[in-house]
C-alpha positions in Angstrom: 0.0 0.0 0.0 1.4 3.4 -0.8 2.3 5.8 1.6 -0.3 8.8 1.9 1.0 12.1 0.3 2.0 14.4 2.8 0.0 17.6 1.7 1.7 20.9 2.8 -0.8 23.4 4.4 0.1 27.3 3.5 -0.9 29.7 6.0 -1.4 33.5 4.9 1.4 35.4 3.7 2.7 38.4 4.9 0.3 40.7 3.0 -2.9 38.7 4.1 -1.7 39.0 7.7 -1.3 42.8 7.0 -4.8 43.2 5.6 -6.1 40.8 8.1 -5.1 43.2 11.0 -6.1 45.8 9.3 -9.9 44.9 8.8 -10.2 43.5 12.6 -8.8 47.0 13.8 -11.5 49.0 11.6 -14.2 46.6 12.7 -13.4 47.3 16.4 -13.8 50.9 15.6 -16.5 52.9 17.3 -19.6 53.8 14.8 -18.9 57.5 14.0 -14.9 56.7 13.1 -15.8 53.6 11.3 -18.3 55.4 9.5 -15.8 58.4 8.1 -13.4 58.1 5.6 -9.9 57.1 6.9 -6.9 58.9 6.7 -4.1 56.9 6.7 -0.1 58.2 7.7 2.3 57.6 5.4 6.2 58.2 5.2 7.0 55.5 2.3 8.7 53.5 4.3 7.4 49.5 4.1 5.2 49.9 7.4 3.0 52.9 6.5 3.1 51.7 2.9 2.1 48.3 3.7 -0.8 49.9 5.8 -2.2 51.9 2.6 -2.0 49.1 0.4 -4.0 47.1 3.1 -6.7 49.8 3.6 -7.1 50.6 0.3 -8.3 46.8 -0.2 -10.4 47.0 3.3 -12.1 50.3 2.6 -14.8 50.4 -0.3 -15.1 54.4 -0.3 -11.9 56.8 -0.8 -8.9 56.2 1.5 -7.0 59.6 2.2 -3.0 59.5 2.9 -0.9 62.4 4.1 2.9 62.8 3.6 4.3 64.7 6.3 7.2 66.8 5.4 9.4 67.6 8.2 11.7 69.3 6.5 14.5 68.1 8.5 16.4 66.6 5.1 17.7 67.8 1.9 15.1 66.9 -0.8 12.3 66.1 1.5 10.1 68.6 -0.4 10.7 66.7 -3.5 10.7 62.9 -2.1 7.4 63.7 -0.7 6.0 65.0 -3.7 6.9 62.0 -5.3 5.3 59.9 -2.7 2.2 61.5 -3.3 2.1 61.1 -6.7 3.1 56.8 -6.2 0.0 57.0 -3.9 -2.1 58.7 -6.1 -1.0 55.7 -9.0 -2.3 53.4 -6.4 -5.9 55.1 -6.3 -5.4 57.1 -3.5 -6.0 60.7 -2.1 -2.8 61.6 -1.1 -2.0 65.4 0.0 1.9 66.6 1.7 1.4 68.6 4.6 5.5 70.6 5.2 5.6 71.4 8.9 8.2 73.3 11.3 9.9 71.3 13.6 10.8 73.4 17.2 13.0 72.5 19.8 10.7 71.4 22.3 10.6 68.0 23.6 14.5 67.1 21.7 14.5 66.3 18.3 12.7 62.9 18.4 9.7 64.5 20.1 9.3 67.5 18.2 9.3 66.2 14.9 6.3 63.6 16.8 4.6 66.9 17.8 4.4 68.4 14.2 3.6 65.8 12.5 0.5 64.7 14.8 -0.4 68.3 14.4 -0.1 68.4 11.1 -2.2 65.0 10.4 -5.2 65.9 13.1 -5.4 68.6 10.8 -5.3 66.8 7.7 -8.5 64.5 8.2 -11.1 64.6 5.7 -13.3 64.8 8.7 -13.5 65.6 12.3 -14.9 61.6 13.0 -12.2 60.8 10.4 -9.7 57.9 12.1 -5.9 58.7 11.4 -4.0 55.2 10.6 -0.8 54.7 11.9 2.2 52.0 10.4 3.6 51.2 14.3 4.4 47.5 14.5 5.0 45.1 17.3 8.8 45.8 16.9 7.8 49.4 17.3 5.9 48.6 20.0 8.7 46.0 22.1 11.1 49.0 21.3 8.5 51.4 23.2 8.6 49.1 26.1 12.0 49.1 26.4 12.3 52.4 26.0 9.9 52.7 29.1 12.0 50.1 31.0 15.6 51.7 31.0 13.7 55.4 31.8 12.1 53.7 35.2 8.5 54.0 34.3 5.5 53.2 35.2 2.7 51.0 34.5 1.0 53.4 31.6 4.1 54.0 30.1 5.1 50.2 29.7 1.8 49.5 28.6 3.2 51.2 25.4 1.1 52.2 22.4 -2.8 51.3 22.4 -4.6 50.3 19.4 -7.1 53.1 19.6 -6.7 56.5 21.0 -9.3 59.0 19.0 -7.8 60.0 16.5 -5.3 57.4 16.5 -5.5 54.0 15.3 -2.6 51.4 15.0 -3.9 48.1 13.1 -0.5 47.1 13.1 1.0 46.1 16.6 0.5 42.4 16.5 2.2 42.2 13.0 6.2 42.1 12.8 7.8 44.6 10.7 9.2 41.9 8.1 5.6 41.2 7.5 5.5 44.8 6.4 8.4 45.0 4.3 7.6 41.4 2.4 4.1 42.7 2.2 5.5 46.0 0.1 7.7 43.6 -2.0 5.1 41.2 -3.0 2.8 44.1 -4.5 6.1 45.5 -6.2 6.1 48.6 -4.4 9.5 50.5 -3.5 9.4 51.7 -0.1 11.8 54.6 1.7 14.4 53.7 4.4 14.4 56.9 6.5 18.4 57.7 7.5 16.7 59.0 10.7 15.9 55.5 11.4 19.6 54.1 10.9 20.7 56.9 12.9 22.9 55.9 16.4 22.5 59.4 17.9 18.5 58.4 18.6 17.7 56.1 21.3 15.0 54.0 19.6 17.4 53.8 16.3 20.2 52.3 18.9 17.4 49.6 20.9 16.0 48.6 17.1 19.4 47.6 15.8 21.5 47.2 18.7 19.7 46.5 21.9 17.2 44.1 20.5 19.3 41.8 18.6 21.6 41.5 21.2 18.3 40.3 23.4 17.3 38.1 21.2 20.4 36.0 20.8 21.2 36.5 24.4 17.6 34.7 25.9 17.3 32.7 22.7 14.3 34.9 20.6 11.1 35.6 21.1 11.8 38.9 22.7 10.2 41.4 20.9 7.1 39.4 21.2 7.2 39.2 24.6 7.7 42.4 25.2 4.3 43.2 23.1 2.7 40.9 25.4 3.5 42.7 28.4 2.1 46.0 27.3 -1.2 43.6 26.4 -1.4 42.6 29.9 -0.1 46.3 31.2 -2.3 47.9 29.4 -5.3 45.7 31.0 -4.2 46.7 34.9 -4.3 50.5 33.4 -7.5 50.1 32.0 -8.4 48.7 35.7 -6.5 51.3 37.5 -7.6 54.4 35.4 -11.4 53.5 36.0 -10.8 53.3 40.2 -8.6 56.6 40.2 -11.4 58.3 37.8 -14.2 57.2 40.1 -12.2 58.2 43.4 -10.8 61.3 42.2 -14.5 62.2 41.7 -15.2 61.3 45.8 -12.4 63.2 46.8 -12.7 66.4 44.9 -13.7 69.4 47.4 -15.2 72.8 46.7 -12.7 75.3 46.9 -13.3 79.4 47.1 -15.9 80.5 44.2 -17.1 77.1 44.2 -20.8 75.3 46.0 -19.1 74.3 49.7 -18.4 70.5 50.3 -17.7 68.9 53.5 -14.0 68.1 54.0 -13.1 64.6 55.3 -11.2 64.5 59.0 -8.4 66.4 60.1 -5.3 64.9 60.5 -2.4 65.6 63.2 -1.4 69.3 62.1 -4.0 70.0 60.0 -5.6 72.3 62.2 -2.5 74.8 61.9 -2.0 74.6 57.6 1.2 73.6 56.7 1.1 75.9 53.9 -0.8 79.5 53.9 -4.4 80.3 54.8 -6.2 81.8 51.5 -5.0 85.0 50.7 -2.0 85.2 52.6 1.9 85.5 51.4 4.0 81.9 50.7 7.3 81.3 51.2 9.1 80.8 47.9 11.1 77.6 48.1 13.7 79.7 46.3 14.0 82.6 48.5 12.2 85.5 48.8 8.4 86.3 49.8 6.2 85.2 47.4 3.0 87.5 46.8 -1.1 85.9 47.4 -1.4 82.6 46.4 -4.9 81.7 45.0 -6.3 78.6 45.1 -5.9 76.4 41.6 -8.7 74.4 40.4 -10.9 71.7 43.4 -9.0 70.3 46.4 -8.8 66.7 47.6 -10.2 65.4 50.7 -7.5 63.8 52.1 -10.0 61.4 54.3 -11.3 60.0 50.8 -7.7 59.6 49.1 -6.2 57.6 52.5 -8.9 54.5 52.5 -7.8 54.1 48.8 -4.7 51.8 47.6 -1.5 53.8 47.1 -1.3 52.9 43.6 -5.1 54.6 42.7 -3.9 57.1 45.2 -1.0 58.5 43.1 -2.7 57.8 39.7 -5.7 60.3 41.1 -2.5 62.6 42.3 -0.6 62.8 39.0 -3.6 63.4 37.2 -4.7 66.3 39.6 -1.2 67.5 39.6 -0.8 67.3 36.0 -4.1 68.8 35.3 -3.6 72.0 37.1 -0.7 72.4 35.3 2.0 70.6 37.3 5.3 70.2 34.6 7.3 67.0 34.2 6.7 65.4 37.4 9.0 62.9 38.9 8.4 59.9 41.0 10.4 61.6 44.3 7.4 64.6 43.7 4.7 62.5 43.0 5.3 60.1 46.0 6.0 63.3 48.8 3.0 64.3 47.4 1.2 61.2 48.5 3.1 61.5 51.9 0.6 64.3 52.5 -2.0 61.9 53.0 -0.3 58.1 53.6 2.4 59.4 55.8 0.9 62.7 56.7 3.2 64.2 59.7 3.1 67.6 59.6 5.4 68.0 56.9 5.4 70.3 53.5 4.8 69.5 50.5 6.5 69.1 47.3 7.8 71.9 45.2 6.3 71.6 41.7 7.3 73.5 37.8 4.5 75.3 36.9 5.0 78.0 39.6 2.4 75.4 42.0 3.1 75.3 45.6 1.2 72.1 47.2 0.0 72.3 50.7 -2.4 70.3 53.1 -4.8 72.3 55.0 -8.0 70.9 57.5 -7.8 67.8 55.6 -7.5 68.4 52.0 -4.8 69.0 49.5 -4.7 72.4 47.9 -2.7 73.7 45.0 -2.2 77.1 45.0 -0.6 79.6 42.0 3.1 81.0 43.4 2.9 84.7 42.2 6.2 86.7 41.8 6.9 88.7 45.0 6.2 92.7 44.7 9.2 94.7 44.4 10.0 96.8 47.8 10.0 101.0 47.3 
């Protein structure tokens, strides 16, 4: 009797995996996005182009694509013009939006903050959804990057799928699905210097730092590092939805606002360790500071101490960061929380943003550090 043939079973190429995370992520969008025409981000390298090849098979109406021009190269005016026009050959609206890079943020962060600007502004309309090309390698490389900076749990959660306007179909598909998706349609794609370029961090983890991972614990690294912002991003999800609902119990009328009972005074809360309403602060820096008015609600501090630390300093950050509270660090953040989970009398924190953070008869209160008067 002859041996069976062994028949060989195919599973989808690197295109159909493409297209097929591109149709789940538009299917999971919310009615109003789904329902607008998409504008999808592209730089011509294989990821974003990969992405517009895939939504202009998953979309039946038009499928919109914006070329950001940073400006930051020689010819960038002209290679983006000439990505438009390939786009346009492949049936699609494609526009090039030149933007001006600042200093702000370093250069990585700048040229983020342009070109987001630039393609909010670029959608064909407000519900319009604006597709992104980031991978899971972009992804294990955000993780990382969230690692080695000490971060916490939002940060290493990394990039989410959906964030209006933002959505990334892409971060359970590797980036050599992207680039043998580009080759199989024939399609030339762009590889960005920037991106080859040592003096930026996530340039140095893509083709240093990860390889040497992977060969070190044997591969599978970048995949696991997307899987812990999947389970990271879950605990967030959890922890955002108790801080939201807390910070709403602990929020207390402050002056100009309907009066609110405060929860119970604490050892030295009856004295202030700051300054009464409408009295002078000392200026951590020297110098008498002038009236310091009260900034936005304040927190009941009898509220914020029955709840876990962690909820406890998500409600504080966002309060903090809210009333306009710059760059806070951990050391700020946590003797901020020593105002209510290891309240002694003490201070609190000096914060950027010209805040001064003080508790008083049981709740926290921000107050705005004014410049002191000059003296005849």
């Amino acid at each position: 009797m002859a041996a069976p043939r062994r028949l060989t079973v195919h599973g989808p190429t690197a295109a159909g995996r493409v297209r097929r995370a591109v149709r789940a992520a538009l299917d999971r969008l919310p009615a109003g996005a789904a329902a607008a025409p998409p504008l999808v981000a592209c730089s011509g390298g294989a990821d974003s182009t990969a992405l517009v090849l895939a939504v202009r098979e998953a979309v039946e109406g038009p499928v919109h694509a914006a070329v950001v021009d940073h400006g930051l190269q020689d010819g960038s005016a002209e290679r983006s013009a000439e990505l438009a026009t390939v786009l346009r050959g492949l049936g699609v609206t494609a526009t090039v939006h030149p933007v001006v890079v600042g200093a702000a943020g370093g250069p990585e962060g700048a040229a983020r903050a342009a070109r987001y600007g630039a393609l909010r502004a670029a959608r064909p309309t407000p519900s319009s959804p604006v597709l992104l090309g980031h991978t899971l390698d972009d992804q294990a490389e955000t993780v990382l990057l969230g690692l080695g900076r000490g971060s916490g749990a939002r940060s290493l959660s990394g990039m989410r799928e959906w964030t209006e306007p933002w959505l990334r179909p892409l971060l359970g598909v590797r980036r050599a699905d992207t680039v043998a998706a580009c080759a199989a349609a024939g399609v030339a794609v762009w590889a960005d210097p920037h991106n080859a370029d040592p003096r930026f961090a996530r340039s140095r983890l893509r083709h240093e730092v990860l390889p040497l991972l992977e060969d070190v614990l044997g591969g599978g690294v970048a995949a696991a590092l997307a899987r812990t912002a999947d389970q990271l991003h879950d605990d967030d999800a959890a922890l955002s939805v108790a801080a939201a609902r807390l910070l709403s119990a602990a929020r207390v009328a402050t002056d100009g606002e309907r009066d609110a009972p405060a929860g119970e005074t604490g050892p030295g809360d009856s004295g202030d360790n700051g300054s009464p309403p409408g009295t002078a602060v000392n200026d951590p820096a020297g110098g008498a500071a002038g009236v310091a008015e009260a900034v936005g609600a304040a927190l009941d501090t009898g509220v914020l101490a029955a709840a876990e630390p962690a909820v406890r300093r998500r409600v504080l950050r966002e309060w903090l960061a809210g009333a306009g509270a710059r760059a806070l660090t951990d050391a700020q953040l946590r003797a901020a929380d020593d105002l209510v989970g290891a309240w002694r009398g003490q201070g609190g924190p000096a914060l950027g943003g010209g805040l001064v953070l003080t508790r008083a008869r049981g709740r926290l209160v921000l107050r705005r550090r004014s410049r002191p008067r000059d003296r005849a």
